[in-house]
Structure formats: structure tokens, C-alpha cells
N, C-alpha and C positions, 0 to 999 in steps of 0.2 A: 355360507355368507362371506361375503368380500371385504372383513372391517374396515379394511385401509382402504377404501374403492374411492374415496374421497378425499384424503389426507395426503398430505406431502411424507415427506422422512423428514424424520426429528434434523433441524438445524437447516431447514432446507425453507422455501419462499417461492410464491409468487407474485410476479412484479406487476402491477397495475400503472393505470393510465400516467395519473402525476409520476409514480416511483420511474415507469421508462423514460418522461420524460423529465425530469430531473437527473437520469443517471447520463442520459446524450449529453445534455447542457455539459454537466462536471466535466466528461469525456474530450465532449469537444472544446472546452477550455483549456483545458490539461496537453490533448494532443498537439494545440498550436504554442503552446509555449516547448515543447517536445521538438517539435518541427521547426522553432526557428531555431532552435539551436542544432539543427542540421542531424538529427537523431531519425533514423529511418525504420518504419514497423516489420516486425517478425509477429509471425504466429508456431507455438511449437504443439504437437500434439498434447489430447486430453488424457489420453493413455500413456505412459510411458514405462518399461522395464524398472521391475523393483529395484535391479541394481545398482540403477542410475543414485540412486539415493540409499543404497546400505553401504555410507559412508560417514566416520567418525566426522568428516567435516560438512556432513551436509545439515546437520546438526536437528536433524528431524527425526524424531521418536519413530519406530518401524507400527508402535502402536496406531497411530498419530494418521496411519495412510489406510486409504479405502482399496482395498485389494483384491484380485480376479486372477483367472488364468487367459491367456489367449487359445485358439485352435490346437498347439501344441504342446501344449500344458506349461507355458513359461510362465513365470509371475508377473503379472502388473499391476501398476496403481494410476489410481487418477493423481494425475500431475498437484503436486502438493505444495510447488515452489515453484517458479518459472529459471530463476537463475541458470542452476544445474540447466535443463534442457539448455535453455540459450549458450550456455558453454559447452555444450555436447555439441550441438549446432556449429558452432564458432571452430570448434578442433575439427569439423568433418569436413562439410559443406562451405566453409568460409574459411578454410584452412589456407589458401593462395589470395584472402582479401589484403589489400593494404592496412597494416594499422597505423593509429589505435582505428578500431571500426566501431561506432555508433548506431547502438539499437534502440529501441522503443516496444512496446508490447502493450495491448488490452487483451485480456483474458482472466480466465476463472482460475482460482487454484481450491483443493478440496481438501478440509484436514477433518480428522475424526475424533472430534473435540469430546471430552465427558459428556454422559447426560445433566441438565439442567445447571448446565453452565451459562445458559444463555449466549453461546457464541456459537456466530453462524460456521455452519461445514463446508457451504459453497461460498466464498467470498471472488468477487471482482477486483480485478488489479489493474492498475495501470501502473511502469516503473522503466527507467530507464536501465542500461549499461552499456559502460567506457571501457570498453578494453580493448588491452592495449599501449595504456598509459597508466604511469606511477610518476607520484609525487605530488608537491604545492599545487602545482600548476590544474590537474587532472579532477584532486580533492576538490579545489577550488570551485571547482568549475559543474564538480556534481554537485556539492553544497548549493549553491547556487540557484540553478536549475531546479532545483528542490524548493527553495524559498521561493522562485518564481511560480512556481505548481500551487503551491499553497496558496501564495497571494491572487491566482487565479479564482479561486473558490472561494475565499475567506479572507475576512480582512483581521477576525480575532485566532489568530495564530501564534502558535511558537517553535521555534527549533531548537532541539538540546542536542548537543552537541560533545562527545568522548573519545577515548581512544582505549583501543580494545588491549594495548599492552600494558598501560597500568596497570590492570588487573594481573595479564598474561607473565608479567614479569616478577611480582609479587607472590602470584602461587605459585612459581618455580620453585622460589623460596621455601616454603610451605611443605611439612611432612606431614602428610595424611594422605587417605586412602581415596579413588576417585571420589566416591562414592562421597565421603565428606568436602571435599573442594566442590562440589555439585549444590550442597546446600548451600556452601559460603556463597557460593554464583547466586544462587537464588535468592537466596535474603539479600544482599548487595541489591538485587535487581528491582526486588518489592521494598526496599526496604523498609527491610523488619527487622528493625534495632535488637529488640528483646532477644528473637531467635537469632541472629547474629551474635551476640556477647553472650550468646547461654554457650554455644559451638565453641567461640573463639575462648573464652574463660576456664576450658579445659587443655587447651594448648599451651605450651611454654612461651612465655611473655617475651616479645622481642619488637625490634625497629619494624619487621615486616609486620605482628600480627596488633600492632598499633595503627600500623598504616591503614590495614584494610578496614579495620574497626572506624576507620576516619571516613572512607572513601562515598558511605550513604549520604553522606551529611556538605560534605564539598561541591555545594552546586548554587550557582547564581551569575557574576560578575567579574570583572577581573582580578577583582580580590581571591576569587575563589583559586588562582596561580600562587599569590604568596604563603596563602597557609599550606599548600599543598607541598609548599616547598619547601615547607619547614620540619613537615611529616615527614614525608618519603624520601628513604634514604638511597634505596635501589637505583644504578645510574642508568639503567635500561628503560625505568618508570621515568626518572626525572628526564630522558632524552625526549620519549614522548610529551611527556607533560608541555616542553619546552614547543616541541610540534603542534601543540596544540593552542597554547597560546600566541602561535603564530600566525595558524589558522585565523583565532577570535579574531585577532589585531585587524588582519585585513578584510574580515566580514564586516568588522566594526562602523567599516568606509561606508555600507548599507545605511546606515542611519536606519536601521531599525528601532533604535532602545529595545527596550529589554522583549523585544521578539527573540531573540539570540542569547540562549541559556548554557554556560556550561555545565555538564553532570558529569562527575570523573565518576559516579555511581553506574555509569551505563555501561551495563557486561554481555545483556543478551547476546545470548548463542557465541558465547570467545570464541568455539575452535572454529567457527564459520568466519568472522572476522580476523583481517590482520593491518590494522590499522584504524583509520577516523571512523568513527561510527556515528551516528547521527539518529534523532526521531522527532517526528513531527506530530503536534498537537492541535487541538478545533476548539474553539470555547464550547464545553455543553458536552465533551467526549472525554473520559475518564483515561480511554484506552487510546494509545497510539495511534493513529490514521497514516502513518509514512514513516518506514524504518529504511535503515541504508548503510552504505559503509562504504570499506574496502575490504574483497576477499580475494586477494592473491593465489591464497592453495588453494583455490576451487579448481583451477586448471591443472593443477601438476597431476587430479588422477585421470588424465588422458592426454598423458606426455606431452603436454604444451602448455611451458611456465610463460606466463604474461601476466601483466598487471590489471585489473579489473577491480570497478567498481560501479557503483548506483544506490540504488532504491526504488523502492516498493510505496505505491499511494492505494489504502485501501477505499474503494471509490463507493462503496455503500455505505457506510455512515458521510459522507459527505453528501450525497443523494440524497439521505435519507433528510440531512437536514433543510437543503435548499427546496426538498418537497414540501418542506414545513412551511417553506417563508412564498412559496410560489401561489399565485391565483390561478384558479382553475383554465383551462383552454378551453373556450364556449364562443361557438362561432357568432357572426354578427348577424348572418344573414340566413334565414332558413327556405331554399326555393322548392316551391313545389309544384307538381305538374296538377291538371285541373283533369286530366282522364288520358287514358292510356296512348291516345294519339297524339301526345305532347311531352311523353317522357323524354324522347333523345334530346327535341329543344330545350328541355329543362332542365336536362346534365350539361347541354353545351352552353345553355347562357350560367350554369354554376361553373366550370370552368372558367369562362372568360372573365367572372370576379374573382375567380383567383389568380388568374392570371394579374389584375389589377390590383392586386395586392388584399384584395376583400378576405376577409374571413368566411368562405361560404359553404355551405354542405347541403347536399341533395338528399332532400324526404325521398323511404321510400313508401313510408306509408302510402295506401290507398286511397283514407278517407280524409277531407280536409279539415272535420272535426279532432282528428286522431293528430291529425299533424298538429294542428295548432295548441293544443293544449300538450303534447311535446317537447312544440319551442317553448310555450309557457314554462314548464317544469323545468326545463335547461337554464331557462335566461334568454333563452336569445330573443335578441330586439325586433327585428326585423324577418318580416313571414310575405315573402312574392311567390304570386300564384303564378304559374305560365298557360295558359292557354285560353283567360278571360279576355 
């Protein structure tokens, strides 16, 4: 017997009527703010070499990937991040483009999460990347671009907003073994104060491991620049810091209010970032929906230093939600032919209401009892016979 003849894989889904149509809608909101900012689509394979990503900075657990062999027994995974491809792309194929060059992307990425973690394996992505460009000017400009995607979809939003060398600067400082600066990352990132000061309270007391014991708690307003400043003594940390409230300052011109969060707490994935980091929030979603940054060494391992950055919009819990707030699609008009030498006139006069804009759709039932109580069951208003 075939147990699984019916089931998906753990983490996995099928998209039905409202969910397709709610994930287009998000899409195609998201693509034209994408588009006018002159951002052009790529698509990169579903497969790609493990090697592309058995790197310290691609910052993906080798667990983490759904893995195969090809015809000649090389290693592959289903694409787990879009980045890396796109930078693989951008060094080969797009090696003679003029920069900075402007991408855009919809596509799947696939990670191989714990059981009953509740997080999906195949997630939807839509994300930009600028490469090519470094600095104010570049950050700005993804930030941005970001905020305009969100506000596409959502009016209850927010962006928290970090820089990846606080941290990166501070655990230079720091003598311990990876292994332990990996948990400091982690509590830092959930933070979890308890398991944080239990780590830190065995390490010798100093300016650095005061700072970092700060770093969960430092997030809100511009205020959250002067206490920062009064911790952190590292002038590597305090150049960023200075970077970052540069940034706020001229986001600030947004007239968001407090859509616009700073978190010096935000560390995910450091060696993958080297600079601004950023994440975006939905009312109603716990978890991130749009992470981003800048990752500069993402090119250096395919001997082409440039500057790059973006973000990632996870586009299924945003579906998911506008599914929620959406009324059903139920045509207005349900035409039916009255016996079989009336069907073609009965598709051609459903056609010609949609062409006039009609919401209409062609019975194919046979019998006019079966139709009508059809439309009944649907909703629909409106029930034309064609060949009375």
C-alpha cells in the first residue's frame, strides 16, 4: 500500500483558489514597485551545485539543504537562497554588464527545517539586488525600496533597522571558541537575556562583554544612539553606530513614526552580512516577512569584489494574510446553453461579457436543473439560458 499516495512532504502545501489568488495580487504589487525602480527579473535554477553554498559565508547550515545527485554523481541541492545564485550569475553571465546592475527575482527557495517546527520547506520569495554599489547613497536606496514593498501589501508595518559590525566588531574582542560566540549570536538574536548573562557571567568582565550584554535591549528611537554611545567603547562599533544613525536621520524624512525601528540587537547570519542590515515586519506575524542587508564578501568567492546588496520578502505569509481579508471570486453571470446546438453561441456570447468587463463563466453542465442549482450554491446572481 502507497501510505503517502495522498499527502504532500512534511513542510510542503497546496495552493488553492483564494491562496493563488492572493499570492498574484502580493506579487504583482511588489513587482511594480520593483519595476519602477528600474530593477529588472532574473530567474536562476531550482537545482544548483552544493558547492555553491558550502561556504562559511553563505551562512546556510549544509543540514539546512535538500540534497541529490545529478547524472554524474555530483552533489546538488534545491536552491536554498537566491543570493548566492544571483552572484554566481552576475560573475559569469553578466560579468561585461555595466554596474551597479539591478535585479529582481520571484522564485522558491527550499530549506529543511526540523520536524514540527511549523515552518514551511518550500517558501516563495520575491527580493531585490544592487550590485555594484556601496555606500549611503546604495543602502538608501534599498532601505527604501523595502519600505515601499511593504507598504504595497500592508499598511500595519515595520522596519528594524542594524548594522552587522556592532556585533562583528565586539566579538573580535571576545576570547572564546566559535562554538560559544555562536550562542552569544543566537541569544543576541532571540533575545534571551537569561541564556545570554548565564554565557556572558562566565567570561571576564570588561567594556566589550558589558556592551554586548546591552546590545538585546537597545532598540526603539533615536534615543536608542545616545545610550549606545555611552556603552560601546570599540571605535570600529561606534563608526557603525555613527552609520547608522545617519541612515535613521534621513529615513526619518519618511514621516513614518515609529514604522522605523532601530535594533542594534539584529545579528542574524553576521558572517553573511557586512554592513546595514534590516528586517521587516506584518501585524499578526511573529516572524520576519523581509530580511536584507549588505553582503559585500558574497562576491570575493568568485574573484569579483563589488558591492552588493538587498532583500528577501517572504511572500506566503503575506498571501496568506490578504487571503484572510479577501471575498471570494464568484462570477456575476452564469450562461448556459439550452442543448447541444447552442454550445459554441453560448461560449461566444460568455466571451463577449467578458470582454465587457462582465464576470461570466460557461455551464458545462448538461442539465438546466443541475446548472441552476450550481449557480445557487456559488452565489451567482444571474443564470442566461442561450438557445430559448
Amino acid at each position: 500500500m502507497r501510505k503517502n499516495l495522498k499527502i504532500t512532504p512534511e513542510g510542503t502545501k497546496d495552493y488553492l483558489f483564494k491562496e493563488c489568488t492572493a499570492i498574484n495580487d502580493v506579487c504583482k504589487n511588489i513587482q511594480t514597485v520593483f519595476e519602477n525602480h528600474q530593477f529588472h527579473q532574473v530567474i536562476t535554477p531550482t537545482f544548483e551545485f552544493f558547492d555553491l553554498f558550502a561556504t562559511d559565508s553563505s551562512g546556510i547550515l549544509a543540514e539546512s539543504m535538500f540534497k541529490t545527485t545529478d547524472n554524474k554523481g555530483r552533489l546538488i541541492v534545491a536552491r536554498p537562497d537566491s543570493t548566492l545564485p544571483i552572484a554566481r550569475m552576475v560573475s559569469t553571465r553578466l560579468q561585461n554588464e555595466i554596474l551597479p546592475v539591478r535585479l529582481f527575482y520571484r522564485q522558491a527557495v527550499h530549506r529543511n527545517n526540523p520536524s514540527f517546527t511549523g515552518r514551511s520547506n518550500e517558501i516563495m520569495q520575491m527580493g531585490v539586488e544592487l550590485i555594484g554599489s556601496t555606500g549611503k547613497r546604495a543602502d538608501l536606496e534599498v532601505i527604501t525600496t523595502a519600505i515601499e514593498s511593504m507598504q504595497a501589501v500592508s499598511n500595519d508595518f515595520r522596519i528594524e533597522i542594524g548594522h552587522s559590525m556592532l556585533f562583528n566588531a565586539l566579538a573580535d574582542a571576545l576570547v572564546v571558541d566559535s562554538k560559544t560566540l555562536e550562542q552569544i549570536r543566537t541569544y543576541i538574536e532571540n533575545k534571551n537575556y537569561s541564556a545570554l548573562n548565564n554565557v556572558l557571567d562566565g567570561l571576564e568582565q570588561d567594556d566589550t562583554i558589558k556592551a554586548i550584554r546591552t546590545l538585546p535591549s537597545l532598540f526603539g528611537g533615536d534615543e536608542v544612539f545616545e545610550k549606545a554611545a555611552e556603552i560601546i567603547k570599540c571605535d570600529k562599533a561606534l563608526d557603525a553606530l555613527d552609520y547608522l544613525k545617519d541612515l535613521y536621520n534621513e529615513l526619518s524624512t519618511l514621516d513614518l513614526g515609529n514604522k522605523i525601528i532601530v535594533d542594534l540587537g539584529l545579528v542574524q547570519r553576521n558572517e553573511y552580512y557586512s554592513g546595514i542590515i534590516f528586517t521587516g515586519y506584518i501585524q499578526g506575524f511573529g516572524d520576519a516577512i523581509l530580511s536584507g542587508g549588505r553582503y559585500d564578501k558574497i562576491f570575493d568567492i568568485f574573484d569579483c569584489s563589488v558591492g552588493a546588496s538587498g532583500f528577501a520578502i517572504d511572500i506566503d505569509h503575506i498571501a496568506e494574510r490578504a487571503r484572510n481579508n479577501k471575498k471570494p471570486n464568484v462570477p456575476e453571470v452564469l450562461v448556459f446553453a439550452s442543448d447541444d446546438s447552442h454550445i459554441m453561441e453560448a461560449i461566444k456570447y460568455t466571451n463577449d461579457l467578458v470582454k465587457q468587463g462582465v464576470k461570466a463563466q460557461f455551464s458545462d453542465l448538461s442539465d438546466e436543473a443541475e446548472a441552476r442549482e450550481f449557480a445557487n450554491k456559488l452565489g451567482i446572481s444571474k443564470f442566461e439560458m442561450i438557445g430559448e
